[in-house]
C-alpha positions in Angstrom: 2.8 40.4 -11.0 5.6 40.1 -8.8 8.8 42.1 -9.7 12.7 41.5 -7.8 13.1 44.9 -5.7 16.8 44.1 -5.6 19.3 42.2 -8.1 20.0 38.8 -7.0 23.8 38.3 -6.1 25.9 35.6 -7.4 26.4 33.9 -4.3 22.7 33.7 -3.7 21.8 32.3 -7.3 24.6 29.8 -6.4 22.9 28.6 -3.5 20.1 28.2 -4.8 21.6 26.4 -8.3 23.8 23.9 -5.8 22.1 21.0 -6.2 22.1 21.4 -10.2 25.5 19.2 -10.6 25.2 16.4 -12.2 26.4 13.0 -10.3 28.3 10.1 -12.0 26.4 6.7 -12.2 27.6 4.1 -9.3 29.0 1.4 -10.7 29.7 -1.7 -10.0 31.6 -5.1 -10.9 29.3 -7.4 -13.4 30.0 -11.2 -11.4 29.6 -13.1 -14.5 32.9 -10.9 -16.5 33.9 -9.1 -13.9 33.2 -5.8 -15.9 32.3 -2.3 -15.2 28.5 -1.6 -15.5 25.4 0.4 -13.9 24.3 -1.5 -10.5 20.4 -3.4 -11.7 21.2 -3.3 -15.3 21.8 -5.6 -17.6 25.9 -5.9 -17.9 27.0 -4.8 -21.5 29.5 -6.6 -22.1 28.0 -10.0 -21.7 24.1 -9.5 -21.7 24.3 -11.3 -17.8 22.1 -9.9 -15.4 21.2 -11.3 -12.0 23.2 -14.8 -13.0 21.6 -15.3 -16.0 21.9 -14.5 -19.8 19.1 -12.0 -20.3 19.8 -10.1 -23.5 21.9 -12.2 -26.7 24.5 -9.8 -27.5 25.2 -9.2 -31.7 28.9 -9.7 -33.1 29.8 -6.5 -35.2 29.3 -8.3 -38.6 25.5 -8.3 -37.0 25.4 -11.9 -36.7 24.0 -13.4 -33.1 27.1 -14.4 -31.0 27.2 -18.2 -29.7 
């Protein structure tokens, strides 16, 4: 079994741990509300995606919104 004949230094396990970060999603403007959402997803905010009502969003009573 392998064994480290020297301690790694902190500038080296930092180099090596640079491409850990984690990235915010892109987003982008929904062209039915003009909302916020993640680019190829279904907008949340109105269930539009790609022109077109693809998901019936619920009211918070949990009644289907018209």
């Amino acid at each position: 079994m392998g064994l480290p004949k020297r301690k790694v230094s902190h500038a080296r396990q930092g180099d090596r741990r640079s491409h850990h970060a984690l990235a915010l999603p892109s987003l982008v403007e929904c062209s039915h509300c003009h909302a916020m959402k993640r680019s190829h997803h279904v907008c949340p905010s109105c269930g539009y995606y790609d022109g077109r009502q693809a998901v019936e969003l619920k009211k918070k009573g949990g009644e289907a919104a018209s």
